[in-house]
C-alpha positions as CSV (number, residue, x, y, z in Angstrom):
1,X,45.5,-62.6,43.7
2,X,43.5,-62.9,47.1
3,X,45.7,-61.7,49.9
4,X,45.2,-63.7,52.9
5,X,47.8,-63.5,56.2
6,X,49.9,-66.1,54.5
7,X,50.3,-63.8,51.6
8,X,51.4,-61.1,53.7
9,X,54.6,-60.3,52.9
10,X,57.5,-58.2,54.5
11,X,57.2,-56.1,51.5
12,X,53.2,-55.2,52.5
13,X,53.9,-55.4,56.0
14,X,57.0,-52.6,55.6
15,X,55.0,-50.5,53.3
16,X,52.2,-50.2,55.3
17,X,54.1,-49.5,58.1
18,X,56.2,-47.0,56.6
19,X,53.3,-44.6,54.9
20,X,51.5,-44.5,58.6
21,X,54.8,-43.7,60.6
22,X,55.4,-41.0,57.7
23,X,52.1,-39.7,58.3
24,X,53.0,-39.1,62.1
25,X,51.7,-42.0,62.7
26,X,47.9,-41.9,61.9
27,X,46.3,-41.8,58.6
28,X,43.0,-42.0,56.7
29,X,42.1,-45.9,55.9
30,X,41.2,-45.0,52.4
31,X,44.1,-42.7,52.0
32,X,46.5,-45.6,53.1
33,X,44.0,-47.4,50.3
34,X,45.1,-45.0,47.6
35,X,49.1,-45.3,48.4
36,X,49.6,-48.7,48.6
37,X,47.4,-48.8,45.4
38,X,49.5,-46.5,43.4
39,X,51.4,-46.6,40.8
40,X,49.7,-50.0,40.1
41,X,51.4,-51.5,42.3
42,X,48.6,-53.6,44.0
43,X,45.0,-53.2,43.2
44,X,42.8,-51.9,45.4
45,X,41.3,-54.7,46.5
46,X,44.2,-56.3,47.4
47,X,45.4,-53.0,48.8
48,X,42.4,-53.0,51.1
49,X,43.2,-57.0,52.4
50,X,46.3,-55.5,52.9
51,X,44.9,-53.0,55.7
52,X,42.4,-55.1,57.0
53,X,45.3,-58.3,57.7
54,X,47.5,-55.1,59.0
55,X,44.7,-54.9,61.4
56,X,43.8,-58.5,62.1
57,X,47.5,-58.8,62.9
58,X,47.5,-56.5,65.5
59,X,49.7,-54.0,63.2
60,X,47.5,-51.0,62.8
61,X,44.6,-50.4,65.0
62,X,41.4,-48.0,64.4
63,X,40.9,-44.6,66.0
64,X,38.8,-41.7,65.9
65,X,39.4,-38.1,66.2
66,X,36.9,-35.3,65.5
67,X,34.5,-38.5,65.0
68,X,36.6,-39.2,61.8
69,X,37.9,-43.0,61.7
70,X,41.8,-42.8,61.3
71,X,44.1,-46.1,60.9
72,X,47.4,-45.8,63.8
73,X,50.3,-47.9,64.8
74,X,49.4,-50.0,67.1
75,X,51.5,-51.2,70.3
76,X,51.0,-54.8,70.9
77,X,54.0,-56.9,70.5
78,X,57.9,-56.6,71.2
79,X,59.7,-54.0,68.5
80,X,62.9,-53.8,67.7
81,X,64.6,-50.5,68.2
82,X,68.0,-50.6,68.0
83,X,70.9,-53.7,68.6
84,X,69.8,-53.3,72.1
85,X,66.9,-51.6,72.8
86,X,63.5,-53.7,72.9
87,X,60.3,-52.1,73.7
88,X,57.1,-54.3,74.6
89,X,53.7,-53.9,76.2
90,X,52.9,-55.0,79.5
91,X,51.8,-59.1,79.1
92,X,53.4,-60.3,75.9
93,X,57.0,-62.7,76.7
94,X,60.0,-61.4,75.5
95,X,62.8,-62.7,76.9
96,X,65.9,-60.2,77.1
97,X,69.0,-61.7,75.8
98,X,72.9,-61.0,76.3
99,X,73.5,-57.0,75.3
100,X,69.8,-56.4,75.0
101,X,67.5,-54.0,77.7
102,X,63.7,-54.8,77.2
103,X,61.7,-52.1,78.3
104,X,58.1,-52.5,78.8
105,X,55.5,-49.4,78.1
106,X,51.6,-49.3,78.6
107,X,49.9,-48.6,75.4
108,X,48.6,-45.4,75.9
109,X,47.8,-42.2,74.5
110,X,51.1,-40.6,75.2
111,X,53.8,-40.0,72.4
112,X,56.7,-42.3,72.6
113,X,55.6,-45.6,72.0
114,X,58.6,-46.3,69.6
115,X,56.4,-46.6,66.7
116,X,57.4,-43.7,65.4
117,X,60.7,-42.0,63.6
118,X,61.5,-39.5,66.5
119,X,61.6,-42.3,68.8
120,X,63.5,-44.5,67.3
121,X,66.2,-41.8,66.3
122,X,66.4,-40.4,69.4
123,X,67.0,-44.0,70.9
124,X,69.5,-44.5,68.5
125,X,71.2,-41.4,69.6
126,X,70.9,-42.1,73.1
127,X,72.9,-45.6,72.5
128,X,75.7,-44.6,70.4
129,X,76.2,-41.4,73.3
130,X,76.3,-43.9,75.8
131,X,78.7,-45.8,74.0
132,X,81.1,-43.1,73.6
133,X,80.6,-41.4,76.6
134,X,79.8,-44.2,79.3
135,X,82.5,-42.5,82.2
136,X,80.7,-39.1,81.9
137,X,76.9,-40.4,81.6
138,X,76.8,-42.7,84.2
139,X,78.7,-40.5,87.1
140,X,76.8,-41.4,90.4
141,X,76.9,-37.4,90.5
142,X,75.1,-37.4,87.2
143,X,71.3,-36.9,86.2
144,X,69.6,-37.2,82.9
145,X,66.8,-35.0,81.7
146,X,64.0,-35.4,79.5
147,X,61.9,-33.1,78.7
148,X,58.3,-33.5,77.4
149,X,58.6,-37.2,78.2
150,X,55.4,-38.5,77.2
151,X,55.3,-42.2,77.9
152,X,58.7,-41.6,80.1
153,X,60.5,-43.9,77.5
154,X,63.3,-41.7,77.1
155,X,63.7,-41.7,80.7
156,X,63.7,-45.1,81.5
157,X,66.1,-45.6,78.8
158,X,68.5,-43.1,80.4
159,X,68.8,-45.2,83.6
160,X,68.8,-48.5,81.6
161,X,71.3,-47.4,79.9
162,X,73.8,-46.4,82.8
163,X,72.7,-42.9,84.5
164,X,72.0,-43.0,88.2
165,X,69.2,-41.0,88.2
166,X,67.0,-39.4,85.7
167,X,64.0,-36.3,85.9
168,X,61.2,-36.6,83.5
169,X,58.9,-33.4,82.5
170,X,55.8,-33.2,81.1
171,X,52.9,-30.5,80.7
172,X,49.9,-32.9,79.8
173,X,48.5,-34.3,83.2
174,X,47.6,-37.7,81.4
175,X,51.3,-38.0,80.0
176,X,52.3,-37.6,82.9
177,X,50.1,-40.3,85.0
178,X,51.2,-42.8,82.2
179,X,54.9,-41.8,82.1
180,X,54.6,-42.7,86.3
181,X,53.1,-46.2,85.3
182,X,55.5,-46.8,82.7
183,X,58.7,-46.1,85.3
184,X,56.7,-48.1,87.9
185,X,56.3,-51.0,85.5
186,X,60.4,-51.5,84.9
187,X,60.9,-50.8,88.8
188,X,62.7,-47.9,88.2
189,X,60.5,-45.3,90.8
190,X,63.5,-45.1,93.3
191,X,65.4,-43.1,90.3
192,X,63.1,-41.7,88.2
193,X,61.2,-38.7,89.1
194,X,58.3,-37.2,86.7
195,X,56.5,-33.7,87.1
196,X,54.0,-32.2,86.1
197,X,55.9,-28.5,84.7
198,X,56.3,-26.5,81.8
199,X,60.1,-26.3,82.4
200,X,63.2,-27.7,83.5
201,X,63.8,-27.1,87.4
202,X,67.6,-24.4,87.1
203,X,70.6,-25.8,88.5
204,X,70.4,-29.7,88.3
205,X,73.4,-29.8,86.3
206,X,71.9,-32.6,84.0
207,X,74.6,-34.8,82.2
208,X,72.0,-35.5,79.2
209,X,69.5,-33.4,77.9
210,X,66.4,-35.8,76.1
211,X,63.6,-33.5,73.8
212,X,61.4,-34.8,71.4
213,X,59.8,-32.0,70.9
214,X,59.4,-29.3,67.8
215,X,61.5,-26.7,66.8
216,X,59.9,-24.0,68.1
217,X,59.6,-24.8,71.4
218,X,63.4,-26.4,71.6
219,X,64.2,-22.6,70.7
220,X,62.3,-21.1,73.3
221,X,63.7,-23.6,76.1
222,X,67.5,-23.1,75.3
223,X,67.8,-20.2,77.9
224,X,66.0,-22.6,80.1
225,X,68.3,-25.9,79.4
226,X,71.3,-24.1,79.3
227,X,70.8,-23.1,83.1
228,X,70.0,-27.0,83.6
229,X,72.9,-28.7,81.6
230,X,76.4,-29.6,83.1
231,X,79.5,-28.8,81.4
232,X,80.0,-31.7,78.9
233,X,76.7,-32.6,79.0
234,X,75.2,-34.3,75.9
235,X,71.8,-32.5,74.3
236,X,69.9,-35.2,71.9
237,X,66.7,-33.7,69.8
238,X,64.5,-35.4,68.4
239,X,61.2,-34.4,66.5
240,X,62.8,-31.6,63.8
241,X,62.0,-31.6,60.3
242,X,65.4,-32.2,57.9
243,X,64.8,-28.6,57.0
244,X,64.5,-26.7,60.1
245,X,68.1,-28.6,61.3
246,X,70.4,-25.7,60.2
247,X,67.8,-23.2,62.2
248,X,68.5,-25.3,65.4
249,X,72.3,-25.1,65.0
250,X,71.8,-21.5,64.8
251,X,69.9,-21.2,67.9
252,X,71.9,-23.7,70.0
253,X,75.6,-23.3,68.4
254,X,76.1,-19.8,68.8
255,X,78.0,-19.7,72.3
256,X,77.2,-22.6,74.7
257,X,76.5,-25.8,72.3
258,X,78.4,-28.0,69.8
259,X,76.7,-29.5,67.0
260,X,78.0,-33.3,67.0
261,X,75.5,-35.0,64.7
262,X,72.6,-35.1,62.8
263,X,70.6,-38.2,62.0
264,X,67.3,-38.6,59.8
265,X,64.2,-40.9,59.2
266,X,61.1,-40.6,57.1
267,X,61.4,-36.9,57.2
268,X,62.8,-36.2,60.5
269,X,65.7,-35.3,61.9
270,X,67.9,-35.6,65.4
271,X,70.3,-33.8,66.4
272,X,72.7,-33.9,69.5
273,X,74.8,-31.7,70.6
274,X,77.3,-31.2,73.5
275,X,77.7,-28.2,75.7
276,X,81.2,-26.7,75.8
277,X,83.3,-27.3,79.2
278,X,83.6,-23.5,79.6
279,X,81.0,-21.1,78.7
């Protein structure tokens, strides 16, 4: 069998996609060769038209790092995140329908793009706590943080969403000149505000608490978020391993936090939690 793009089938299309995102997103070409190859389940050949239509299609692009080619999501159409949540480069026509928010990101190389797991799940999150907790979130009092924002999707999200107002932080300089274009993009500089620090600023009282970040640097900000976060306020984590969940509820749970849920895609995790009314 010669694949060509009208041989392309959800099945390729899906499995491709799937062993990059599992791979955080980048991989090897001729590893990705060797996976969709196994098992017998395609020969290499066709394995390799596989990769080459993924790219043609504007699916997977190249990159290099360390001069080593790599294969990577790329952003160039709408995706799908959720019921409602649409994310799309700058250029490309989507039109948002009844119950949908279209949010439109520069590809870049900040993390949050919505190609991969921790995006999506933290997304997720974000939706069904605004569901649930729409009186709370969207308070005109009320100010959602995220922290580590990377492309600033998390942020925007927040305000389309329902908060008034939302503070995006980010260490990387870069992240955080693309995270400003991104909110200037969907017209939202009048409410959100990005800077360039290491740390939350103490006493905003922040209604939700965004962090796709790892483990160990979601332990060593709890002091730090604790001092940021209102009473009720809702804490969504993304970018935990399935295995280091129970070591998060240890660190956040103790006093201050209750765990509410845990959700989890290729190998990651996210968990939100909400902090008690008294502490």
């Amino acid at each position: 069998m010669i694949v060509t793009a009208d041989h392309l089938s959800p099945v390729d299309l899906q499995d491709a996609l799937s062993l990059v995102a599992s791979a955080d997103g980048r991989i090897a070409p001729r590893l990705l060769v060797d996976q969709l190859s196994a098992g017998g389940k395609r020969s290499r050949g066709e394995a390799r038209a596989v990769v080459r239509l993924m790219v043609d299609s504007g699916h997977l692009c190249y990159g290099y790092i360390h001069g080593v080619s790599i294969l990577e999501l790329a952003f160039s159409h709408p995706v799908k995140i959720t019921e409602k949540v649409v994310l799309k480069p700058p250029r490309t026509g989507h039109l948002e329908m009844d119950g949908q928010m279209v949010i439109t990101l520069e590809p870049g190389a900040a993390f949050g793009g919505g190609q991969h797991p921790t995006t999506r799940l933290a997304l997720k999150a974000m939706e069904r706590c605004f569901d649930r907790h729409a009186e709370f979130l969207t308070g005109e009092a009320g100010i959602a943080l995220d922290i580590g924002t990377g492309t600033g999707v998390l942020a925007i999200a927040a305000i389309r969403f329902g908060a008034h107002r939302a503070l995006a932080t980010e260490v990387d300089p870069c992240a955080c000149w693309e995270a400003q274009r991104n909110v200037v993009l969907n017209g939202l500089s009048d409410r959100i505000v990005v800077l360039a620090v290491p740390s939350p600023p103490r006493g905003i009282n922040a209604v939700m608490v965004t962090a796709n970040l790892r483990l160990p640097t979601l332990v060593d900000l709890r002091s730090e978020i604790q001092k940021t976060t209102a009473p009720g306020a809702v804490l969504i984590f993304s970018g935990i391993r399935p295995g280091e969940v129970q070591r998060l509820i240890s660190a956040y749970g103790a006093d201050a936090f209750d765990f509410l849920n845990q959700e989890t895609e290729q190998n990651w995790s996210c968990v939100v939690f909400k902090m008690r009314s008294s502490v």
